[in-house]
Backbone and ligand atoms as CSV (ligand in chain L), in Angstrom:
chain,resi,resn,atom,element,x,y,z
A,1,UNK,N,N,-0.494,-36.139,12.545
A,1,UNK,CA,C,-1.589,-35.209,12.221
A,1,UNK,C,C,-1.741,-34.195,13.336
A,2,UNK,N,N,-2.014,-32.917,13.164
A,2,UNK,CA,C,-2.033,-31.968,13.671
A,2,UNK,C,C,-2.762,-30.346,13.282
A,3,UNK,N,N,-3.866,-30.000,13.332
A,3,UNK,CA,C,-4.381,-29.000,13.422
A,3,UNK,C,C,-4.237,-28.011,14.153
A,4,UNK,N,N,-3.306,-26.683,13.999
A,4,UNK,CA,C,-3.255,-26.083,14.994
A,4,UNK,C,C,-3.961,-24.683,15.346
A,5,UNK,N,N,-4.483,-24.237,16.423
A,5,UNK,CA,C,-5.489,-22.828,16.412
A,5,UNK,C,C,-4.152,-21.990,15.307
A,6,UNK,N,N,-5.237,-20.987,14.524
A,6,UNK,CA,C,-4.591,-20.341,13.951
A,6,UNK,C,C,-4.586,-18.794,15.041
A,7,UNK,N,N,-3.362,-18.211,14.813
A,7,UNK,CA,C,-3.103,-17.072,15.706
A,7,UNK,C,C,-4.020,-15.824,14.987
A,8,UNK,N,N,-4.690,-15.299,15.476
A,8,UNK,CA,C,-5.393,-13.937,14.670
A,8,UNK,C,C,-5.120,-12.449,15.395
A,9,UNK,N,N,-5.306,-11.659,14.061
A,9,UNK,CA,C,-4.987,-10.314,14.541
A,9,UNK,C,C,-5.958,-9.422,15.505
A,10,UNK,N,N,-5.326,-8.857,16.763
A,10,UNK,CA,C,-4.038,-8.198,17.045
A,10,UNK,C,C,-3.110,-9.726,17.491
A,11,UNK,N,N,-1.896,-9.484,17.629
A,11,UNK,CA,C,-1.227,-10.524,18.378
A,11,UNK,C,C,-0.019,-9.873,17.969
A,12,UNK,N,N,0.797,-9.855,19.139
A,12,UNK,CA,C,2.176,-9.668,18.297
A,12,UNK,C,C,3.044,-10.714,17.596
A,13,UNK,N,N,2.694,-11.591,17.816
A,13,UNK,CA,C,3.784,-13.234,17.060
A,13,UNK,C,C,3.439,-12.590,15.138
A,14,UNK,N,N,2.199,-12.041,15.488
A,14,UNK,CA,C,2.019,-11.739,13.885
A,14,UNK,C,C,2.749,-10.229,13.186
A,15,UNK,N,N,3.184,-9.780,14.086
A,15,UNK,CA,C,4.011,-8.526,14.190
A,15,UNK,C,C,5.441,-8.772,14.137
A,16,UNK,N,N,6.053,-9.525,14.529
A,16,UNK,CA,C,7.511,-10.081,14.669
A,16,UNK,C,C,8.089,-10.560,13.712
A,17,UNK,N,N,9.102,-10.001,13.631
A,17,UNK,CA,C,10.518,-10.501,12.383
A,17,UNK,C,C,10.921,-11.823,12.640
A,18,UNK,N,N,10.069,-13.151,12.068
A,18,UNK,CA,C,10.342,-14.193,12.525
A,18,UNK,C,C,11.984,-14.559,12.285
A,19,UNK,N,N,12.384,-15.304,12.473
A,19,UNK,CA,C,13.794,-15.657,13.190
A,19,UNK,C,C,14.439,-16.894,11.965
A,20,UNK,N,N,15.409,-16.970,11.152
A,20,UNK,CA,C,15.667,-18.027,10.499
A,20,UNK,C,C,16.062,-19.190,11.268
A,21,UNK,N,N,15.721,-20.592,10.502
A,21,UNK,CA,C,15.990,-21.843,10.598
A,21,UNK,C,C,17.382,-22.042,10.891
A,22,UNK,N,N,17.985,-22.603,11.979
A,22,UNK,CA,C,19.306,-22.875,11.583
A,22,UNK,C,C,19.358,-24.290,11.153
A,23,UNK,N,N,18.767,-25.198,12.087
A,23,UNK,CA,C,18.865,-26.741,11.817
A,23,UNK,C,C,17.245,-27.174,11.701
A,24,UNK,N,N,17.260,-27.756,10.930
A,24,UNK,CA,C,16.446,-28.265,10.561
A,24,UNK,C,C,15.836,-29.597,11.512
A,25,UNK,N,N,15.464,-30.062,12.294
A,25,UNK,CA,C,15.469,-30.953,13.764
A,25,UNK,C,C,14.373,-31.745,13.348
A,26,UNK,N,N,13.839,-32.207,14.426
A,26,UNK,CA,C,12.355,-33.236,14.095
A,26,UNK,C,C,11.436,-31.803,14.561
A,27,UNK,N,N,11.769,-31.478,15.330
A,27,UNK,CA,C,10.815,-30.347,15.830
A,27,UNK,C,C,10.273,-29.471,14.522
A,28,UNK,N,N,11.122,-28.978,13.626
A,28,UNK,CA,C,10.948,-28.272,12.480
A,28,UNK,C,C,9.735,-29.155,11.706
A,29,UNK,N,N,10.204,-30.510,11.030
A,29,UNK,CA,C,9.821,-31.693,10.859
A,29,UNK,C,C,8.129,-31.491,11.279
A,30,UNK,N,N,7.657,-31.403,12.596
A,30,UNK,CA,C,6.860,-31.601,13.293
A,30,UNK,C,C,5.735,-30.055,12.750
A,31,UNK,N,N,6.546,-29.023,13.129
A,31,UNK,CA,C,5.897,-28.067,12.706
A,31,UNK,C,C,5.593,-27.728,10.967
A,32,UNK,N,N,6.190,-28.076,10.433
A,32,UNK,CA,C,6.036,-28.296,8.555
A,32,UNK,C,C,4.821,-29.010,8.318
A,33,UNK,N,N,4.782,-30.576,9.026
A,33,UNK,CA,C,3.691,-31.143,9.429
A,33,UNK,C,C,2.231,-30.772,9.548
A,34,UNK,N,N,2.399,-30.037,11.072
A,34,UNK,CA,C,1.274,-29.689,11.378
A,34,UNK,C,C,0.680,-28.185,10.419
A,35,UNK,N,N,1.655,-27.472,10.192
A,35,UNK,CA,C,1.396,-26.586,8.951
A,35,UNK,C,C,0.251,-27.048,7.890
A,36,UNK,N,N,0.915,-27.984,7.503
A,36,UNK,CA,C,0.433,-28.484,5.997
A,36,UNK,C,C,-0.681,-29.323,6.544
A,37,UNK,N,N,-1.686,-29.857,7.689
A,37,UNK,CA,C,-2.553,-30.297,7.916
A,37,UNK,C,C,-3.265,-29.274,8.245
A,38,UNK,N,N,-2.971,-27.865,8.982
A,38,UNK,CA,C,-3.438,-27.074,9.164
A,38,UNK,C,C,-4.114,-25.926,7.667
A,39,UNK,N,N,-3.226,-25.991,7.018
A,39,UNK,CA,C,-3.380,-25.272,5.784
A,39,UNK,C,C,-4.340,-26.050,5.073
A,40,UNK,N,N,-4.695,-27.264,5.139
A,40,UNK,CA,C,-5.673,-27.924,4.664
A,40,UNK,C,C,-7.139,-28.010,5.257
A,41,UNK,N,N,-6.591,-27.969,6.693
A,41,UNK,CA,C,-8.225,-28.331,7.294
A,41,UNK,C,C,-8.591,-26.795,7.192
A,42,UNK,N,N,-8.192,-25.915,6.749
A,42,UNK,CA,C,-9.312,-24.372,6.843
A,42,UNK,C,C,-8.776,-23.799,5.428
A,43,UNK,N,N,-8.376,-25.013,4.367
A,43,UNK,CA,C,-8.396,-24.486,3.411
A,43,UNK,C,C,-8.300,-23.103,2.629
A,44,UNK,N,N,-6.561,-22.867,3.082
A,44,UNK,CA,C,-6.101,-22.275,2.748
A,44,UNK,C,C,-5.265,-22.266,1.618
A,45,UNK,N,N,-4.749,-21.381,0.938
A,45,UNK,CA,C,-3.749,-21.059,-0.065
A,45,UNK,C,C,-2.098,-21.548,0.627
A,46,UNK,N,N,-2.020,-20.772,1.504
A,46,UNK,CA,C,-0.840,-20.468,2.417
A,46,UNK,C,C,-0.620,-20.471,3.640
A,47,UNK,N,N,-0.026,-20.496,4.668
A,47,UNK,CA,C,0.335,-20.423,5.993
A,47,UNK,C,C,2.037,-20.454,6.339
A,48,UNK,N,N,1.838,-19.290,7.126
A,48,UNK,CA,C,3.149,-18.929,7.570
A,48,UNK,C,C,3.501,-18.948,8.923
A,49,UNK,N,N,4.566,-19.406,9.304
A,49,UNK,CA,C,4.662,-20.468,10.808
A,49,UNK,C,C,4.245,-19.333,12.299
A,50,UNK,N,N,4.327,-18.344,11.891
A,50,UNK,CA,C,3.905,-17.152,12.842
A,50,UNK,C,C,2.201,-17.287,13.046
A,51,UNK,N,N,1.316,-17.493,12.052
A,51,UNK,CA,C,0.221,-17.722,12.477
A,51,UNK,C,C,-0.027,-18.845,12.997
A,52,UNK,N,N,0.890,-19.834,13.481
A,52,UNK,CA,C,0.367,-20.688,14.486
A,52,UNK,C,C,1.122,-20.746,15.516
A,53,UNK,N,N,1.686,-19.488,16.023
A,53,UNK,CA,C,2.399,-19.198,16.755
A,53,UNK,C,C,3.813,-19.818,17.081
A,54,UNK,N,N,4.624,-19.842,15.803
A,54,UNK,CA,C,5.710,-20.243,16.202
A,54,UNK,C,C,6.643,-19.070,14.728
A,55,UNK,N,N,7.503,-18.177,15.684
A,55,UNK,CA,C,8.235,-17.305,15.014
A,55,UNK,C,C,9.723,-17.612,14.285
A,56,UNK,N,N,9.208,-18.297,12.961
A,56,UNK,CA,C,10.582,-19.001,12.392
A,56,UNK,C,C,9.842,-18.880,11.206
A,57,UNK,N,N,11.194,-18.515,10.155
A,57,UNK,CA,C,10.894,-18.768,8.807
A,57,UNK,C,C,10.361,-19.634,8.053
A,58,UNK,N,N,9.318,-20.079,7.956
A,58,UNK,CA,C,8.905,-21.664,7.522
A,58,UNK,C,C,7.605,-21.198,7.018
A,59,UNK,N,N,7.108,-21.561,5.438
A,59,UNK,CA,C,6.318,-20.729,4.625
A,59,UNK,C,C,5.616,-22.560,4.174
A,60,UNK,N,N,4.545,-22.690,4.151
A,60,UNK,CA,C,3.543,-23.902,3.435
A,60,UNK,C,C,2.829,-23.096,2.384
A,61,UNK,N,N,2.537,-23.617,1.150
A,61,UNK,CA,C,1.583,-22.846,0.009
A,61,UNK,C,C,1.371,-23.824,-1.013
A,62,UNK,N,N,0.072,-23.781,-1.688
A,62,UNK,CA,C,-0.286,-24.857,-2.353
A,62,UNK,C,C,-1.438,-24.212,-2.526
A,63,UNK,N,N,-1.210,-23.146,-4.621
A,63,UNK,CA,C,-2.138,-22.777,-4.794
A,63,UNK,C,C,-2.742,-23.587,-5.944
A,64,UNK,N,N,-2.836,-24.914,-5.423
A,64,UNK,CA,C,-3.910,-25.974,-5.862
A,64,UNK,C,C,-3.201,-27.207,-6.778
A,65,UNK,N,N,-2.074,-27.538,-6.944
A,65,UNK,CA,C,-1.736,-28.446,-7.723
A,65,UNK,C,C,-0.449,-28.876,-7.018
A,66,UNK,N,N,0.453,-28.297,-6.084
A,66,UNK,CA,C,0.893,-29.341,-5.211
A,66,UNK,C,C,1.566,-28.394,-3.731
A,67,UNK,N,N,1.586,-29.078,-2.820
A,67,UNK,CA,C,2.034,-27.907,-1.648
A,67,UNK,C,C,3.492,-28.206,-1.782
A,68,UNK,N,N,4.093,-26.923,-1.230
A,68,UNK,CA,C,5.448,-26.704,-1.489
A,68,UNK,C,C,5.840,-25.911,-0.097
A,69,UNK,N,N,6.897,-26.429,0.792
A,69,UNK,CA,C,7.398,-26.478,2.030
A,69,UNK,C,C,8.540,-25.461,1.891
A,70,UNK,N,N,8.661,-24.005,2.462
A,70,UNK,CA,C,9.593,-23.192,2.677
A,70,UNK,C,C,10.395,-23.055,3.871
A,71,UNK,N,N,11.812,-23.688,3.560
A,71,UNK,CA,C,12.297,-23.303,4.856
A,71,UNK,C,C,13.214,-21.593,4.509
A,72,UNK,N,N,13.572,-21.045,5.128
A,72,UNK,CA,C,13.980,-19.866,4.725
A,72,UNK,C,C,13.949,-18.982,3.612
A,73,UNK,N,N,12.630,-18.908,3.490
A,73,UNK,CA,C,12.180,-18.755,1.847
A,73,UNK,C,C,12.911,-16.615,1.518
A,74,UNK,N,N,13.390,-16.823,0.625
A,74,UNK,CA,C,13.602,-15.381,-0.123
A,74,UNK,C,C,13.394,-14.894,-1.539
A,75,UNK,N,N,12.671,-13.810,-1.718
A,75,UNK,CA,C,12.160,-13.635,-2.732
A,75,UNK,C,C,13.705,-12.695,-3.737
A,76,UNK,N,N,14.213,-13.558,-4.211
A,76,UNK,CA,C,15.077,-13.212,-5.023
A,76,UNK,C,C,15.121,-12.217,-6.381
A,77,UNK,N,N,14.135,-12.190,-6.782
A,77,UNK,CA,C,13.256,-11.554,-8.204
A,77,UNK,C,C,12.080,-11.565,-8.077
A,78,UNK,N,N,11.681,-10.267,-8.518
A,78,UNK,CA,C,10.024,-9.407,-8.417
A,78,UNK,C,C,10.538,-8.569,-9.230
A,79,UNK,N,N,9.238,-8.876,-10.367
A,79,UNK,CA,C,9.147,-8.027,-11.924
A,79,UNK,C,C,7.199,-8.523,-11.990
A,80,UNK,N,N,6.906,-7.363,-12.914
A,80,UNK,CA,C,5.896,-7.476,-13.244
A,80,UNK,C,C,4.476,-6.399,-12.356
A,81,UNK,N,N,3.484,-6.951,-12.556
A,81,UNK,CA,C,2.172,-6.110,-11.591
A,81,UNK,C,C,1.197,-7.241,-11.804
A,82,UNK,N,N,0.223,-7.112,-10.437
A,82,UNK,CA,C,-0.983,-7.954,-10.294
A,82,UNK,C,C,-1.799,-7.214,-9.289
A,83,UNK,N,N,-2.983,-7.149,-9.611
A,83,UNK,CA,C,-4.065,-6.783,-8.561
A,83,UNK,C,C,-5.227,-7.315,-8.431
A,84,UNK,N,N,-4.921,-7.984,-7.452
A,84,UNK,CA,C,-6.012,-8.772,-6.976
A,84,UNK,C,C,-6.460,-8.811,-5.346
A,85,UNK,N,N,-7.766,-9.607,-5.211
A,85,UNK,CA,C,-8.556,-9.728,-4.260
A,85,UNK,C,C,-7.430,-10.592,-3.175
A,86,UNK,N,N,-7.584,-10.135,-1.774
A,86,UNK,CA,C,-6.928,-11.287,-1.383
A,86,UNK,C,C,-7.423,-11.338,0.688
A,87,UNK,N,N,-7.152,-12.358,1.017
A,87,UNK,CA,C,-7.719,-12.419,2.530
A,87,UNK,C,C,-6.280,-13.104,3.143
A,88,UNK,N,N,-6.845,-13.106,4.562
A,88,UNK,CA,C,-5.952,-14.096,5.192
A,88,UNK,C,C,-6.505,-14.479,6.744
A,89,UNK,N,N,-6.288,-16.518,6.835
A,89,UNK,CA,C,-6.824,-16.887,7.869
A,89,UNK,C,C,-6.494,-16.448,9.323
A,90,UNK,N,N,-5.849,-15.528,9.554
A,90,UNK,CA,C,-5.747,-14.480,10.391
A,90,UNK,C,C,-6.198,-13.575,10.488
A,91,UNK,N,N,-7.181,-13.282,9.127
A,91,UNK,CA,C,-7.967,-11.972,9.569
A,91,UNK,C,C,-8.978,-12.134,9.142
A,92,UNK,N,N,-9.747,-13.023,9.547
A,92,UNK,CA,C,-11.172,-13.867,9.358
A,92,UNK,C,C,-12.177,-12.939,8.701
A,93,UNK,N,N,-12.733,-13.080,7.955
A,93,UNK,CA,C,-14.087,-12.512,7.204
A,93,UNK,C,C,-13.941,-11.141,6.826
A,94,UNK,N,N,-12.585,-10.600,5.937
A,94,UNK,CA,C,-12.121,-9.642,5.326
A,94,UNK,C,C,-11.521,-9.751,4.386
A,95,UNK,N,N,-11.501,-8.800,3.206
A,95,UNK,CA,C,-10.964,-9.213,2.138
A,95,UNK,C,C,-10.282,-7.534,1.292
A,96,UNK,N,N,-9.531,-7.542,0.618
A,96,UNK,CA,C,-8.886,-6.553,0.353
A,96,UNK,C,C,-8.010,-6.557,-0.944
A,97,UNK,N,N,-8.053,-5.404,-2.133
A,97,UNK,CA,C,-6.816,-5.626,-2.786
A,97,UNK,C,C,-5.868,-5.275,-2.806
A,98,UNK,N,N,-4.862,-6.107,-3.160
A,98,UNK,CA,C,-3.665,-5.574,-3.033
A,98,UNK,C,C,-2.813,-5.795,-4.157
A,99,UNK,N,N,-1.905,-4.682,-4.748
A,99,UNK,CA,C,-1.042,-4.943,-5.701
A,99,UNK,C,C,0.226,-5.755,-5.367
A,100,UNK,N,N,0.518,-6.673,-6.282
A,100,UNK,CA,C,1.586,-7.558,-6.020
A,100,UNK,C,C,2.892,-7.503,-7.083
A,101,UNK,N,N,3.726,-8.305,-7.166
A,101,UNK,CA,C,4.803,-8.319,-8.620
A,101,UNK,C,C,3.559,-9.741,-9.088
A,102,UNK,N,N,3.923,-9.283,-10.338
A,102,UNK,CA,C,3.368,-10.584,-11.141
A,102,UNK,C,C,4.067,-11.960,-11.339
A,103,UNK,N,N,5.046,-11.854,-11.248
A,103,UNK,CA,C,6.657,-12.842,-10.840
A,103,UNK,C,C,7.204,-12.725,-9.890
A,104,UNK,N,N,7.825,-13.617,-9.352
A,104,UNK,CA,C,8.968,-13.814,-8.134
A,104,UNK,C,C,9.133,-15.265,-8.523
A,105,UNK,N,N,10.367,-15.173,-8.240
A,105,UNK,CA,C,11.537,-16.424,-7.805
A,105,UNK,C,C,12.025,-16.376,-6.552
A,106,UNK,N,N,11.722,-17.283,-5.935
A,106,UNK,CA,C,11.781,-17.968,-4.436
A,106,UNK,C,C,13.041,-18.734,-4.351
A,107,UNK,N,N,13.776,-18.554,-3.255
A,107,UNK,CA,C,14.816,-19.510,-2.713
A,107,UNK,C,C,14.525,-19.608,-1.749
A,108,UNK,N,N,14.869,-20.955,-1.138
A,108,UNK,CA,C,14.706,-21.678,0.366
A,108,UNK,C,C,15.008,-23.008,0.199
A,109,UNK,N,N,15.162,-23.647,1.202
A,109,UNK,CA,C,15.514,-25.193,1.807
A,109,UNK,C,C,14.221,-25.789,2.105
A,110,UNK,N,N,13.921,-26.846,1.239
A,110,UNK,CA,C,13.064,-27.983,1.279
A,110,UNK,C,C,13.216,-28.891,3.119
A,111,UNK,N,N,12.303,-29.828,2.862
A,111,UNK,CA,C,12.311,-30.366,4.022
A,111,UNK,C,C,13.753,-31.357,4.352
A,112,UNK,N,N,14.196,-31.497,3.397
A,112,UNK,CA,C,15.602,-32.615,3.595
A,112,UNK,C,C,16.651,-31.478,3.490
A,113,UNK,N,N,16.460,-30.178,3.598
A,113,UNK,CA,C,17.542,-29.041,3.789
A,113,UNK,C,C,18.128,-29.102,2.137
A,114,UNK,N,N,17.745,-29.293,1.478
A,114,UNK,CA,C,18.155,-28.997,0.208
A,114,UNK,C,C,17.681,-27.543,-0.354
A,115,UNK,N,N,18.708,-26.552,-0.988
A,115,UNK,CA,C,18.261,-25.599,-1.432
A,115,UNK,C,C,17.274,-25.855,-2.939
A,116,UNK,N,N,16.267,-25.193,-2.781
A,116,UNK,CA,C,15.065,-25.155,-3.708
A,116,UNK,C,C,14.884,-24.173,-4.374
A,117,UNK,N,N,14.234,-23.729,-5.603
A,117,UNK,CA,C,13.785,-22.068,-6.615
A,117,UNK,C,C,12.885,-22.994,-6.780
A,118,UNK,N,N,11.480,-21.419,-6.648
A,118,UNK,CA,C,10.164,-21.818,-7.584
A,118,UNK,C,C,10.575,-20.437,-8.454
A,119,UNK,N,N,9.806,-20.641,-9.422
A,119,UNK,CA,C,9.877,-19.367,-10.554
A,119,UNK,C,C,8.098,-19.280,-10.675
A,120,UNK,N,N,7.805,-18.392,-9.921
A,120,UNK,CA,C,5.866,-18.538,-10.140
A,120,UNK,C,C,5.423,-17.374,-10.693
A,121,UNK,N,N,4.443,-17.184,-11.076
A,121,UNK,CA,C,3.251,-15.986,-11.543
A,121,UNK,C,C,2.175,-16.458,-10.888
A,122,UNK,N,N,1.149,-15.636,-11.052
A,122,UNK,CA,C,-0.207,-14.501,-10.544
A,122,UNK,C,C,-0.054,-15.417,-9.082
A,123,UNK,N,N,-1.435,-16.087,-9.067
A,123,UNK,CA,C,-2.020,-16.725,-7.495
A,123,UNK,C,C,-0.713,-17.135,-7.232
A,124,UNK,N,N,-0.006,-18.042,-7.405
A,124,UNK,CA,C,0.939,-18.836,-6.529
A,124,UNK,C,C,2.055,-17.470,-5.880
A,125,UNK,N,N,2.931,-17.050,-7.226
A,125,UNK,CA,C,3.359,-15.809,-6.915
A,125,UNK,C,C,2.980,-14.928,-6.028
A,126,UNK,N,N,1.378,-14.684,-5.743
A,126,UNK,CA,C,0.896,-14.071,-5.073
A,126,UNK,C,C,0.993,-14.464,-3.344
A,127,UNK,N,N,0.942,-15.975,-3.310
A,127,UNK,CA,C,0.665,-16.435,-2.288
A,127,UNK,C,C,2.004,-16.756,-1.638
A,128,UNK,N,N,3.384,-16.370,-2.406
A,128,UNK,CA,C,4.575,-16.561,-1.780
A,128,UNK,C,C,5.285,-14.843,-1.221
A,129,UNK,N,N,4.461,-13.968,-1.720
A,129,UNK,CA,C,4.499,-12.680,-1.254
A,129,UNK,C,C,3.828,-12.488,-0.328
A,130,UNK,N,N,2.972,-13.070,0.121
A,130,UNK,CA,C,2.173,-12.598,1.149
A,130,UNK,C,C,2.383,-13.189,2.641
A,131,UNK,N,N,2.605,-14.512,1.842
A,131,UNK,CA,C,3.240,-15.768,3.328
A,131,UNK,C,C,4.903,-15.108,3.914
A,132,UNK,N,N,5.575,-14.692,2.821
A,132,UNK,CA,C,6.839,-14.224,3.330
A,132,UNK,C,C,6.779,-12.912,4.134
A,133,UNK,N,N,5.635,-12.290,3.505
A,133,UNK,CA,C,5.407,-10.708,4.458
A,133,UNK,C,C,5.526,-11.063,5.703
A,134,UNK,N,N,4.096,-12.268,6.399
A,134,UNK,CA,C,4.296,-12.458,7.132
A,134,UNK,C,C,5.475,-12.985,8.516
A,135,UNK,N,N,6.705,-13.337,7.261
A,135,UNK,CA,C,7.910,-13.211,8.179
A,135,UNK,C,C,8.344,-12.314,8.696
A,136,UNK,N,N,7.929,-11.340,8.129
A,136,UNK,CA,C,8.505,-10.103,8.469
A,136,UNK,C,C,7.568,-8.755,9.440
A,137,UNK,N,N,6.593,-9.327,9.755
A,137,UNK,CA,C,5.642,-8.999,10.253
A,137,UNK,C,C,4.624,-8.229,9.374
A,138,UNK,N,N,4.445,-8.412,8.428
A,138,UNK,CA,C,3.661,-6.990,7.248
A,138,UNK,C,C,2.308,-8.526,7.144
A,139,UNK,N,N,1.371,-7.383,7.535
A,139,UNK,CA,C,-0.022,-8.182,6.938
A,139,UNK,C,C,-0.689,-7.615,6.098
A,140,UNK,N,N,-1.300,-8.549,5.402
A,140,UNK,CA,C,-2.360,-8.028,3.889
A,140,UNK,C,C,-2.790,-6.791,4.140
A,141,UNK,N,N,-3.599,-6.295,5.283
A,141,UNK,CA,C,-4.571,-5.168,5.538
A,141,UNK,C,C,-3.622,-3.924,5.601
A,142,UNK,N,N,-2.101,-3.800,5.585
A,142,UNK,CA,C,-1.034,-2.710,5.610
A,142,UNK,C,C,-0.863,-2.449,4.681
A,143,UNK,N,N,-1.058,-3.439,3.165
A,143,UNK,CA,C,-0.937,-3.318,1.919
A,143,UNK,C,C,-2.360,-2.841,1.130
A,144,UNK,N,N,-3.892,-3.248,2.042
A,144,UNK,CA,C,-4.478,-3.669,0.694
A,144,UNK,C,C,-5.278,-1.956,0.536
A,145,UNK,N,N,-6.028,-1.979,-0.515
A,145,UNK,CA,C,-7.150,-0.992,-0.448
A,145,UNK,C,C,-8.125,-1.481,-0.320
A,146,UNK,N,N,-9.390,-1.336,-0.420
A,146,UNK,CA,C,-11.024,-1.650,-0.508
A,146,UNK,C,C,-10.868,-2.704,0.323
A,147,UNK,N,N,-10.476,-2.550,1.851
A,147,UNK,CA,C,-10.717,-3.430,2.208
A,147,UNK,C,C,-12.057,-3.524,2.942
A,148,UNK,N,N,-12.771,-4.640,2.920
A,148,UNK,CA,C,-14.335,-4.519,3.573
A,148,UNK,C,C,-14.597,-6.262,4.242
A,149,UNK,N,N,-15.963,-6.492,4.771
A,149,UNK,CA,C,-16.025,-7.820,5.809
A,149,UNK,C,C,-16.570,-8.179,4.909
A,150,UNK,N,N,-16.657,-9.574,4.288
A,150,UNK,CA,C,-17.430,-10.027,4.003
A,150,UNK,C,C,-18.317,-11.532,4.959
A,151,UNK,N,N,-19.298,-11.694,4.518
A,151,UNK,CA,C,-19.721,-12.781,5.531
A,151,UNK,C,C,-19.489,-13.849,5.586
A,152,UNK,N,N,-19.102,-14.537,7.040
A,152,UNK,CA,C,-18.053,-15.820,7.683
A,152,UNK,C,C,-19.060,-17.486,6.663
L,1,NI,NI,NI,-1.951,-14.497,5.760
């Protein structure tokens, strides 16, 4: 078990082209872990391994019916439109919309290094576009419009 501070904006770790997985180690193991305890205790949608300061491809998301572990996640297919409301635990008590694809199909390596596809729509879809931005350094607030604070 492991809760870890979440990294918030400015920071550059949240700016950075995180770095792919080569081996998969206990260390990886460890951080997937603490991810997915972390993504729970502040009840989140998503978390991407840069907001807890570690710059590697590794995506957690679980928009409510089961969490699903990204190791080198790529969005293979984007079709469709969605616009919706959306935040992120990096940018505490703000909220913004942003247009998304309404579909994507995901590839990446599960925790036993097995290659994995999700095929998702709206929220989940949503929440594997946004966690992967963050690999790449792109945060919600670069995308969204109306963005405004709402209260903590
Ligand atoms: Ni985020």
């Amino acid at each position: 078990m492991g809760v870890y501070q979440i990294i918030e904006e400015p920071d550059e770790v949240l700016r950075a082209t995180a770095l792919p997985v080569k081996n998969i180690n206990a260390g990886v193991l460890r951080v997937l872990d603490n991810m997915r305890d972390t993504l729970y205790a502040f009840d989140g949608v998503g978390l991407a391994a840069p907001q807890i300061g570690v710059s590697k491809r590794i995506i957690v998301v679980d928009s409510g019916d089961q969490l699903i572990e990204l190791i080198n996640p790529e969005i293979v297919l984007a079709e469709g439109e969605q616009v919706g409301k959306e935040g992120c635990l990096s940018i505490p008590n703000v909220v913004g919309t942003v247009k998304r694809a309404n579909r994507v199909v995901v590839r990446g390596l599960n925790r036993d290094g097995q290659p994995v596809e999700y095929d998702a729509t709206e929220l989940l879809a949503r929440a594997f576009q946004h966690e992967i931005d963050h690999l790449n350094g792109i945060l919600f607030i670069d995308k969204a419009t109306e963005l405004r604070r709402v209260k903590p």
